[in-house]
N, C-alpha and C positions, 0 to 999 in steps of 0.2 A: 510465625511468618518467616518467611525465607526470603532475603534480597536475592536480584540476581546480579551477576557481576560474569562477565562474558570470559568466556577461556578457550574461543577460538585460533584456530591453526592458523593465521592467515597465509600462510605459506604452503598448509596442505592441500585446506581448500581448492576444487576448481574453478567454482563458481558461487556467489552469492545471491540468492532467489530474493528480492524487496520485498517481493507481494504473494502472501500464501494464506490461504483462511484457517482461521480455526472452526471447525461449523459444529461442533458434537462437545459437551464436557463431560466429565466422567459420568453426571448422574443420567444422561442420554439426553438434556435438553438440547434444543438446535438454537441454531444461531440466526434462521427463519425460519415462516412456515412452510410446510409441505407442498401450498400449493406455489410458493415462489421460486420454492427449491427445483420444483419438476418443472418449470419455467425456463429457470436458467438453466439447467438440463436441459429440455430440450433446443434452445437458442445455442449452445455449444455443441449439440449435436454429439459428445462426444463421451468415452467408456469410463469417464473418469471414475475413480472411489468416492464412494458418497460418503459425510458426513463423518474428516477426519478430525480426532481429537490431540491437542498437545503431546501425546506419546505420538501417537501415530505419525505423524512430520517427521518429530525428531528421530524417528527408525527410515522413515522416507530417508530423508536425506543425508544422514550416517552415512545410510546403504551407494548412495549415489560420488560420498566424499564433497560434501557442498554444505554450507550454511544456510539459512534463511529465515529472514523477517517474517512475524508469525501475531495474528492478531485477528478480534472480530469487530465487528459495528455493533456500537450503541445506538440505535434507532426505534428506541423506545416512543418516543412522541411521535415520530413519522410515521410507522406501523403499528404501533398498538403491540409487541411482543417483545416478552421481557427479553433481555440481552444476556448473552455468555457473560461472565464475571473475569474484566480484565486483570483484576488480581487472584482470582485461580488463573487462569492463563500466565501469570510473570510468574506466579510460584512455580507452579507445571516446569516452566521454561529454564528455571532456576537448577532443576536437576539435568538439563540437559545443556548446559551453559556450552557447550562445545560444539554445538553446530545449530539453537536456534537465538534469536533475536525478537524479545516482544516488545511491543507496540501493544499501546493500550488505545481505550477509544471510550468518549467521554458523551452524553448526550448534550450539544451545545444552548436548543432551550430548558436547562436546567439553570443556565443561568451561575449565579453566584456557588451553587454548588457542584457545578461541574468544573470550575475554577480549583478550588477545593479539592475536588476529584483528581483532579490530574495534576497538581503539586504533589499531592501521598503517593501516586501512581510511578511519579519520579523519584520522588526523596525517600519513601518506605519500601518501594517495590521493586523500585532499578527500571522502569522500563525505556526503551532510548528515542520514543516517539509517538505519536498519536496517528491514529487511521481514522477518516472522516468521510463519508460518502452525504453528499450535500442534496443528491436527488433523496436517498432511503429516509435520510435525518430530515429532509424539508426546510430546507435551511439556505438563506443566499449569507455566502461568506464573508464578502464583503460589507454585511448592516454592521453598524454602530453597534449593534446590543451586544455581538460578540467580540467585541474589541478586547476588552480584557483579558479573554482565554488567548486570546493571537498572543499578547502580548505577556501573558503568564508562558506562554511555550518559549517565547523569546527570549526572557529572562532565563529559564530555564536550562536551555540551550539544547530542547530536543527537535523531533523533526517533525513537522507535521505535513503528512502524507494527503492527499485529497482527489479522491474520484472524478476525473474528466470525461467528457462526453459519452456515446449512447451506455446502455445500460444491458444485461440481459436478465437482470431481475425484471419481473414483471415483464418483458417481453410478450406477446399474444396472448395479453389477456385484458379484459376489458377496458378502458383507459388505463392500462399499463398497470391495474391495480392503484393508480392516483398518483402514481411517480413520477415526476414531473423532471425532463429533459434538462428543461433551462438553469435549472439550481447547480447545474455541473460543467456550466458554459466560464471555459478556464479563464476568460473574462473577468471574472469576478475576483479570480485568486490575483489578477497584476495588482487590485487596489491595495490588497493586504499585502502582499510583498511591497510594496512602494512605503506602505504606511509602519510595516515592521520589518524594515532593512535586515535586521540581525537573526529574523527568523528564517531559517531553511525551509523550504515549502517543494515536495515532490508533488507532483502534477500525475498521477496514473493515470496509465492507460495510452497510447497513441488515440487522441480526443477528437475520431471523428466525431461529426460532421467540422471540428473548429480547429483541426490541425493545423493549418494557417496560422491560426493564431494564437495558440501551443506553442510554436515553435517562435514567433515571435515573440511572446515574453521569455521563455528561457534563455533567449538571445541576448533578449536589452538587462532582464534583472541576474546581479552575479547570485542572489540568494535562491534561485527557482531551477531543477529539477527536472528531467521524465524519466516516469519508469515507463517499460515497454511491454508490460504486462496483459493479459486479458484479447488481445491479438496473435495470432499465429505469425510469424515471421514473413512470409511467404505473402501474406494480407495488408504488408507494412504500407500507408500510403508512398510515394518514392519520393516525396520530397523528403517525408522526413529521415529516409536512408539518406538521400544527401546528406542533408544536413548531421545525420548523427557519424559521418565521413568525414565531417568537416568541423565547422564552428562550435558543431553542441557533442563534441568529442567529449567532453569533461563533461557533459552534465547529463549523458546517459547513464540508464542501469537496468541492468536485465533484471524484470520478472516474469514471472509466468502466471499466476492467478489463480494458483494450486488451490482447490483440486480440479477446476473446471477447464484448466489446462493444465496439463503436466510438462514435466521439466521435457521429458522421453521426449515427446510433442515438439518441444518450441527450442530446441536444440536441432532435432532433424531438420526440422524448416530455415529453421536458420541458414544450412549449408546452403542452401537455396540465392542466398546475396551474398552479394560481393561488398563483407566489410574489411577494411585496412589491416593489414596485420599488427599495426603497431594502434592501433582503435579497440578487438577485439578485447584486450586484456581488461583495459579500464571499464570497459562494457560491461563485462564478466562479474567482475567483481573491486577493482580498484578505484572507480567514482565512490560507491557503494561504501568502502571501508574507509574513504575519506570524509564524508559527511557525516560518518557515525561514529568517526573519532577512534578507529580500530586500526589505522594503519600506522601508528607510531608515530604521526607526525612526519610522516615522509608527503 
């Protein structure tokens, strides 16, 4: 077993990606099925690389001069297929410690052993956060039953990341394939930030339909996060450009939602708004290396 232990530039770096999938592991299992894959394929419309693996990233973004967070969903009880293995993922990630960041990800009705799960996943395998997708996992964040994992992350002191509003898995297909909207209604994430102060909680995604109210908890709580991932720049609702001009200056972070957008993509569009020059940096990548404990304490 290989820890990882990070040995990023942050000075070289341009930018720091939050939100990048792993979808393929070496032995070509995916990270969903086929037909959810050509799902969110089609819902993104767009040329991306299908189905990249641990290497394949950390050559992506070598190539680009950028870091990025790198992980898959545990959604074993919500879909019925078995999950990439977060710890071949932190291993993988381990020989590339210079430009990727993993993020493991835990099934939360497992209960007492996904508790378990994600203490080794931090203390044996280095990882520096958890990814949770609350529609795929079937899960509302806020019940009692999962209180202990909130609070094993808090202890802990890593980040846990969670999927807001709509979705493009399961998109146009018959009740969405059973995936239920409401479980990512970022609603749900204020109770557990209130209830575990000390936990870091990123909110992905710009959370239509409930951007409203997105932005009003990353307002009121200092523990809560958006990455801006999984939207095209150009698509941004404008309030929440306001607001990531102004108040939620500090608690932005560029992602993209590699592979179903690429970095190429949501840099172009970018140019498209009018953000602050003195906004831009921390967006990039200095919230990002603040919450992960990578900026020296600056």
């Amino acid at each position: 077993m290989t820890t990882y232990t990070p040995h990023i530039d942050t000075e070289a770096i341009t930018a720091l990606d939050f939100h990048t999938h792993v979808e393929a592991d070496a032995h070509g299992h995916l990270s969903l099925d086929e037909e959810l894959m050509d799902a969110s394929a089609a819902y993104f419309r767009g040329d991306h690389p299908r189905t990249p693996t641990v290497d394949d990233l950390a050559a992506y973004y070598r190539e680009r001069s950028m870091a990025a967070v790198v992980f898959t969903i545990d959604a074993q009880t919500g879909l019925g297929h078995p999950p990439i293995s977060s710890e071949e993922i932190a291993e993988r990630a381990a020989a590339h410690a210079d430009v990727l960041i993993p993020f493991g990800s835990v099934d939360p009705h497992r209960g007492d052993a996904a508790v378990v799960q994600a203490r080794r996943l931090v203390e044996e395998y280095g990882v520096r956060g958890f990814k949770f997708h609350p529609g795929l996992q079937a899960f509302e964040p806020n019940h009692p039953d999962f209180s202990r994992l909130w609070a094993t992350l808090e202890e802990l002191g890593v980040v846990a990341l969670f999927h807001t509003g709509q979705t493009g898995i399961g998109a146009g297909l018959p009740g969405g394939r059973g995936i239920k909207l409401r479980y990512s209604d970022p609603l749900l994430l204020d109770d557990v930030a209130a209830d575990h102060p000390g936990l870091t909680i990123v909110m992905a995604h710009p959370a239509v339909p409930w951007v409203d109210t997105q932005i009003s908890i990353a307002t009121h709580k200092a523990n809560v996060y958006v990455d801006l991932s999984g939207w095209s720049p150009k698509y941004f609702p404008p309030q929440l450009v306001k607001q990531l001009n102004g108040p939620l200056r500090a608690k932005v972070l560029y992602g993209s939602d590699f592979p179903v957008i690429t970095p190429d993509r949501w840099f172009t569009d970018l140019a498209t708004l009018e953000i602050k020059d003195e906004v831009l940096p921390l967006l990039l990548k200095g919230n990002a290396l603040r919450i992960l404990g990578l900026d020296g304490g600056r």
